[in-house]
N, C-alpha and C positions, 0 to 999 in steps of 0.2 A: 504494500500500500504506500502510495507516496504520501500521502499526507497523515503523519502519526502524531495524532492528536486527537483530544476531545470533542473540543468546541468545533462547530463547522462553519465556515465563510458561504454567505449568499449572496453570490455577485450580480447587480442589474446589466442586463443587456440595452444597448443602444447604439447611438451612432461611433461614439469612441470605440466599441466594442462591437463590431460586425461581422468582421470576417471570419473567415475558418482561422485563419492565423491567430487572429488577435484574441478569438475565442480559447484557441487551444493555450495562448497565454495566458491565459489567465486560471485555466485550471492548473497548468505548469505550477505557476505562483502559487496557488493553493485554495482555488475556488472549488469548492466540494456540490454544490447547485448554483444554478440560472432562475433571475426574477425575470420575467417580462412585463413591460410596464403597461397594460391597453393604454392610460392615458396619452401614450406617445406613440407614434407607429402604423403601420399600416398592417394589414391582414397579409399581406406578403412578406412585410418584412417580419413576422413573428414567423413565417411560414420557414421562412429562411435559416433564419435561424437558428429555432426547432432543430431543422435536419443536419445542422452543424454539430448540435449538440448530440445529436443519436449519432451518428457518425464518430464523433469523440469517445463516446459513451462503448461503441460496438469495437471500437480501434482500440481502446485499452483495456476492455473486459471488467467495468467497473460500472456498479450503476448511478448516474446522476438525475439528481431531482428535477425540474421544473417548477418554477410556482408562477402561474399566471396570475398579475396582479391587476384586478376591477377599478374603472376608474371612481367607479360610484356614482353619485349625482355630486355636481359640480354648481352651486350658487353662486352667481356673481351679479354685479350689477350692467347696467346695459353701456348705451357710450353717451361724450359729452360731445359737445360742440366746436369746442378746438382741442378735442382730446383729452382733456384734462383740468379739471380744476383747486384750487388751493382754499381749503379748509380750516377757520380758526377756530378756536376754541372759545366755545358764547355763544356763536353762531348757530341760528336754524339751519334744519336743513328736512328736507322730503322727500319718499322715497313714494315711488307709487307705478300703478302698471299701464302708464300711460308711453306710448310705443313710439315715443319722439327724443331727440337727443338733450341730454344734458344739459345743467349750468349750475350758478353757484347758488341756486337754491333748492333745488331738488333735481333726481334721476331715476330711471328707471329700477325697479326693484322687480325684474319678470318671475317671481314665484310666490303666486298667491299662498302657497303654504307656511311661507312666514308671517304675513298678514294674520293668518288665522293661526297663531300660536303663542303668538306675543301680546305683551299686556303693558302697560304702564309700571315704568323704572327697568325695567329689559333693555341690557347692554348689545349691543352688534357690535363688530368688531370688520373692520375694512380692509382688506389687504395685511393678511397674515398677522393681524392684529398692531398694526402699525394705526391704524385710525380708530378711535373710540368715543363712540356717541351712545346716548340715552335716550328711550322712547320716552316720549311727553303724552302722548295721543295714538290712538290706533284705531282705525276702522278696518272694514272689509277688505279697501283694496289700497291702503296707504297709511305710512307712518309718522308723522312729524316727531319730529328729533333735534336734540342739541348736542353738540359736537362738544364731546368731554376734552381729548386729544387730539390735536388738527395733524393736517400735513396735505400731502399732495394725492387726490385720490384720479386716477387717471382710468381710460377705457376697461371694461369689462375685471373688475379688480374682483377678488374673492370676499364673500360673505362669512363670518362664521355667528351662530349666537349658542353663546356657551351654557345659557341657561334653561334650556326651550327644548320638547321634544319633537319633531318638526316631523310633523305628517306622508312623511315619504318614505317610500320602500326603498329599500339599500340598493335596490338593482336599477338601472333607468333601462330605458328600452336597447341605448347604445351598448349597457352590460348584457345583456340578453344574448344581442348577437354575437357579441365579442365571448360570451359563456359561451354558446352553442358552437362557436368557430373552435374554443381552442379545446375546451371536452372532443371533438374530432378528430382533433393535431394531436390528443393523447398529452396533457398537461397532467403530472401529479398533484398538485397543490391548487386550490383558488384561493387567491387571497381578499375577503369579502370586504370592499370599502363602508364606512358610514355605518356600521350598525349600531344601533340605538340600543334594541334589547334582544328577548328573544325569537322572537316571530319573526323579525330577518333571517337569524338564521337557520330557521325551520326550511323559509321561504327556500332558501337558496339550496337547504337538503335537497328538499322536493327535487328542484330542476335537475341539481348536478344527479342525484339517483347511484348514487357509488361509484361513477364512473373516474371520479377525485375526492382528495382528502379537502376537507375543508381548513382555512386557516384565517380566521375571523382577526379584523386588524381593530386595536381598541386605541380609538383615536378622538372618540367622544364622550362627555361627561357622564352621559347617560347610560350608555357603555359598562363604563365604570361601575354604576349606582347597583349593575343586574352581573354582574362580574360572575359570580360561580355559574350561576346560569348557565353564561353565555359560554363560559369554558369548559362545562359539560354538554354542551350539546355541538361543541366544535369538535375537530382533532389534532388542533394546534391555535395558535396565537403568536400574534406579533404586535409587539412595543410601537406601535406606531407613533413616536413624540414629537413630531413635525405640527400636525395638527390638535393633538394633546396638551401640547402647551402652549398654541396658541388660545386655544377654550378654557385651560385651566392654567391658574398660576405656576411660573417658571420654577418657584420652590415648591413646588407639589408633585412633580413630575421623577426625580429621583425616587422618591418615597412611594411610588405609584409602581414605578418601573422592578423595586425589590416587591413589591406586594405579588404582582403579575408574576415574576419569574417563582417563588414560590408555591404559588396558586398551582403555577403547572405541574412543579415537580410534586407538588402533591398531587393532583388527579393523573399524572405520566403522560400527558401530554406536552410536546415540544413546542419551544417558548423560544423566538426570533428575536433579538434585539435590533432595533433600525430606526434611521434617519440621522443625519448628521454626525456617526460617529467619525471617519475624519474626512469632514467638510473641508478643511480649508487645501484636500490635494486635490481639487478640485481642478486648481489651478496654482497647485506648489507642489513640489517633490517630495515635502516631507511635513507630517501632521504636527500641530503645537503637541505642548506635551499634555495638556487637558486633555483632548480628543484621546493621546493614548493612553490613558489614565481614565475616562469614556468606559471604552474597548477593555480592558484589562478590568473595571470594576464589574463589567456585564459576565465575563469570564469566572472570578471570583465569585458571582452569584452561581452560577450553575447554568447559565441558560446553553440552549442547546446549540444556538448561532448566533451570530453577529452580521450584520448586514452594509453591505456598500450600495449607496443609490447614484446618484450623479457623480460620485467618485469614478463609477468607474463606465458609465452612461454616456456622458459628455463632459468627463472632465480631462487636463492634457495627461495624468500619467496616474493610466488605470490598471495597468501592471504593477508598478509602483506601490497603488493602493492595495492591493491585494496582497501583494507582500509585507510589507507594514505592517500589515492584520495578523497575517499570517507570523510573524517576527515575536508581532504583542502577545497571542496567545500562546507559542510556545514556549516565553519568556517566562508569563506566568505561570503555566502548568508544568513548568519544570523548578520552578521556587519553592523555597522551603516551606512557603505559607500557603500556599494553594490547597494542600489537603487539609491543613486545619479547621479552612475559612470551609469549603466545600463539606465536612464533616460536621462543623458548626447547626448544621439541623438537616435530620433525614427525616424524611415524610414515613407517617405510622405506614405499618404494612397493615393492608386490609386479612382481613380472616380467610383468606381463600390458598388454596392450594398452589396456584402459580406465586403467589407473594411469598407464601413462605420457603418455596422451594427458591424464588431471585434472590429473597434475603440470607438462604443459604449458602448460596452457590458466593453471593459476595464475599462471606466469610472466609468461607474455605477457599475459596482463589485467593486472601489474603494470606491465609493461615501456609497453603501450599506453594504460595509464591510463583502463580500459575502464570504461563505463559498469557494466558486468556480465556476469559469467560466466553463459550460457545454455544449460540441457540438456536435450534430448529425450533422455524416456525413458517407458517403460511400465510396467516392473515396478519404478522405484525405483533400481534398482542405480547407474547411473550419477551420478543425485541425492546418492547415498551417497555414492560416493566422490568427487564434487567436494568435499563439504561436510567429507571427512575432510583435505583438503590442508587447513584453514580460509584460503582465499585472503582475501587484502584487497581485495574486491568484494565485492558482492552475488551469490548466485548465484541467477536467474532460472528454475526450473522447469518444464518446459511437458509437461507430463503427461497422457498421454490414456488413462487409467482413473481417474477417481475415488476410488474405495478409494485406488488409489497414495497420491494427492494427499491424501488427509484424511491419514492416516499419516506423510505426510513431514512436514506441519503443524510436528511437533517436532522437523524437524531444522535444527541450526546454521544459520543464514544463508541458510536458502533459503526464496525465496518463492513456493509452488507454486500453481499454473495451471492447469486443464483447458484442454485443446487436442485438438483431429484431428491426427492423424499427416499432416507433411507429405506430398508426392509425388513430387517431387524439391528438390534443391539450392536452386532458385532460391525456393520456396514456401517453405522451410524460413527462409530468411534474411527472408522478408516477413514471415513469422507472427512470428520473434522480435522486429524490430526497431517490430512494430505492438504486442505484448506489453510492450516493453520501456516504450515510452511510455504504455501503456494503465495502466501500475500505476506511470507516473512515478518507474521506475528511471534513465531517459535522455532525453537532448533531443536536437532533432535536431542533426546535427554530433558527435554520442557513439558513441565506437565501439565494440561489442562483441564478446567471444569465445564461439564458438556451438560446441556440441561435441553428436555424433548418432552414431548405428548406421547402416553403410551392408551392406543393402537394407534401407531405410526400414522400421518395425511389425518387425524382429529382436531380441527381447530381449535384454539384454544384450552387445549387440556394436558396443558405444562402439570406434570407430575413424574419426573424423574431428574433424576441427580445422579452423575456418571463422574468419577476421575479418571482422567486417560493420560497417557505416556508417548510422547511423540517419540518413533523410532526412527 
C-alpha cells in the first residue's frame, strides 16, 4: 500500500486537476478518494474524469472512492444597476420579488421561501456573511431591513439566514439531474448539501435506493439542532465549516467540529473534515502554520479524513497541497502523542457480537503485536466497526463486492481489498496472510488477527476471532 496511514486525504477535482497526469499526481502525493464538485462542471467533465479515476483505480489494483458533491439550493440575490452597490450601516434597505434591477435601496430577493420564514429581529447575512442587516418588517413577498454591517454588496451575492428553517428541500431540481447522472457514472458517496433535518435525508435515501453511500454535509444550524438524527440515518458526515461558520459564530465552530467527529466515532460512521484547511496554497506553496495545526488537530481527533477543496480544484500547487496533508498526518501519527490523544475516549461497545468480537481483536492485535487486524466482510459492516475501536494496527480489509471497497476507501485505517469469499477456515487464513504481504502490511514471521462471519458470504455476522502466522 502506498499510503500507510490512518487518516485519508479527499482531494477535489477540477480545472487544476484534470488530466490523467495530474490526477495520477495527486494520488502519487497521497490522495486516497476524489470529491466532484456539481457546483462546478459540466456533465462531461465529471464524465471525464470519473474514467480517469477507474483507470487509476484498475492500473494499481486498489480501490478509490468517489464522492459526488450536490450543489444544493443556492440563495442569492438578483442584480443591480451598475453592478453593485455600497451599503452603510443605518441605512434601509428592501429586498422583495420584484424582477427589475437593483439600487441602493432595495433588490431582488427571488425566493419566496425566505419571505415566509422570517419574522421580525431575523438576521441575513450577505455575501459569506460579510454584510449584516436586520429585519424590521416582513410581509409575503418583501422585507424591509436595516443594515447592521455595511460594505459592498454586488450582482447575485449569497444569502445565508442563520436562524430560520427555510422551506426547501435539500435537493433542487439541478441536484436531481446531476443525482440521476452520476448514480449512472457509479459515484460511491453523495454528498447531500443544505440539510436542515431529517426528512432530507430520508428524501434523498429514497432517490439514491442503495445505489450510494450517503454523506450528509452539516453546514446548517438546524442541522446541528437534529444532529444524532441526522447521523443515524446517514452513512457518513462531513464538517462542512465554510458555511457553518458563516451561520454560526466563528468560536462555535471548533467546539462543533470535536462534537461531530465524536458523534461519529461513536455511531462508526466516517467523519470528513473540510473546507479551508490549507487555504492559503491556494495560491502559495506552503500553508501558515495554523492551517497545519487545522489539519493535525482534525487528525488528533480521530476523524476519518481530511479534505482539500480549491486547494487542489483551482489552486496553482495542488500536488503541493496534497503532500503537505499528506507530510501533517504522518507527522502526527507517528508522534509520541497521537495514541494518547486518540485513546483519550473510545466509544462504548454496543452489546452485540460483532462489537465485542472488534473490541477483541483490538486487544489482542495489541497484546500480539500483530502485523494487522484482518476483516472479511461484504456489506462493510464489520470494516466499520473495526475501524470505530481505532486499534493501533492496520486494519486489512478483504472485501468481496467492490462498491463495499470503493466506499470504505475513506475509512480510518483500513486498507480495503477485493477478494472471493473464503470457503472455509483454512482458505480464509491463506487469503489473509497472502493479502497481508501482497500490500506489504506483514513479513513472514508477522502475526495476524483475522476476524469473519461464520457460515462464510453471511452479512453481517462477524462472530469469529482467528490468530494466524504469516509464513
Amino acid at each position: 500500500m502506498r499510503h500507510r496511514r490512518s487518516a485519508k486525504i479527499l482531494a477535489t477535482l477540477g480545472p487544476s486537476s484534470s488530466s490523467a497526469k495530474q490526477i495520477k499526481a495527486l494520488y502519487d502525493a497521497g490522495a486516497d478518494a476524489f470529491r466532484f464538485n456539481f457546483s462546478h462542471g459540466t456533465h462531461d467533465d465529471h464524465k471525464r474524469r470519473y474514467e480517469i479515476v477507474r483507470g487509476i483505480e484498475a492500473e494499481l489494483g486498489r480501490p478509490i472512492s468517489i464522492v459526488m458533491d450536490l450543489q444544493g439550493p443556492k440563495l442569492r440575490v438578483g442584480v443591480f444597476d451598475n453592478d453593485r452597490v455600497e451599503l452603510e450601516a443605518g441605512q434601509s434597505f428592501r429586498f422583495d420579488l420584484e424582477d427589475k434591477p437593483g439600487d441602493i435601496q432595495r433588490v431582488q430577493l427571488p425566493h419566496i421561501e425566505i419571505f415566509q420564514a422570517i419574522d421580525k429581529g431575523t438576521e441575513l447575512l450577505l455575501d459569506d456573511g460579510k454584510i449584516r442587516l436586520e429585519v424590521d418588517k416582513v410581509g409575503k413577498d418583501f422585507a424591509e431591513t436595516t443594515v447592521v454591517a455595511g460594505g459592498t454588496l454586488s450582482n447575485r451575492k449569497g444569502v445565508n439566514v442563520p436562524n430560520a428553517v427555510l422551506p426547501l428541500s435539500a435537493l433542487t431540481d439541478k441536484d436531481r439531474r446531476d443525482l440521476q447522472f452520476g448514480l449512472d457514472l457509479g459515484a460511491d458517496w453523495v454528498a447531500l448539501s443544505f440539510v436542515q433535518r431529517p426528512e432530507d435525508v430520508a428524501e434523498a435515501r429514497r432517490l439514491i435506493a442503495g445505489r450510494a453511500a450517503i454523506m450528509v454535509k452539516i453546514e446548517k444550524p438546524a442541522a446541528v439542532s437534529h444532529l444524532d438524527q441526522i447521523i443515524e440515518m446517514a452513512d457518513g458526515v462531513m464538517v462542512a465549516r465554510g458555511d457553518l461558520g458563516v451561520e454560526m459564530p466563528p468560536e462555535d465552530v471548533p467546539g462543533l467540529q470535536k462534537r461531530m467527529i465524536r458523534a461519529c466515532r461513536d455511531s462508526g460512521k466516517p467523519v470528513v473534515v473540510a473546507t479551508q484547511m490549507l487555504e492559503s496554497m491556494i495560491s502559495a506553496p506552503s500553508p501558515t502554520r495554523a492551517e497545519a495545526s487545522d489539519v493535525a488537530t482534525a487528525v488528533y481527533d480521530g476523524a476519518d479524513a481530511v479534505m482539500l477543496s480549491a486547494e487542489t480544484a483551482a489552486g496553482q500547487y495542488p500536488i503541493e497541497a496534497v503532500s503537505m496533508m499528506d507530510r501533517i498526518i504522518r507527522k502526527v501519527e507517528g508522534g509520541q502523542l497521537y495514541r494518547s490523544y486518540l485513546d483519550a475516549y473510545h466509544a462504548e461497545a454496543e452489546r452485540t457480537t460483532a462489537d465485542a468480537i472488534m473490541l477483541a481483536a483490538s486487544g489482542v492485535a495489541t497484546t500480539m503485536r500483530a502485523a494487522a487486524i484482518v476483516t472479511y466482510t461484504t456489506t462493510g459492516s464489520t470494516a466499520l466497526r473495526a475501524a470505530r475501536e481505532r486499534p493501533d494496527r492496520p486494519i486489512l480489509g478483504l472485501i468481496t463486492r467492490e462498491s463495499t471497497a470503493r466506499r470504505l476507501a475513506l475509512l480510518w485505517g483500513l486498507h480495503p481489498m477485493v477478494c472471493e469469499d473464503a470457503n472455509d477456515i483454512d482458505e480464509m487464513v491463506e487469503r489473509a496472510c497472502a493479502a497481508a504481504l501482497d500490500t506489504d502490511l506483514a513479513r513472514p514471521g508477522s502475526s495476524l488477527v483475522i476476524t469473519a462471519g461464520m457460515p462464510f458470504g453471511t452479512p453481517g455476522a462477524t462472530n469469529l476471532l482467528r490468530i494466524a502466522w504469516v509464513s
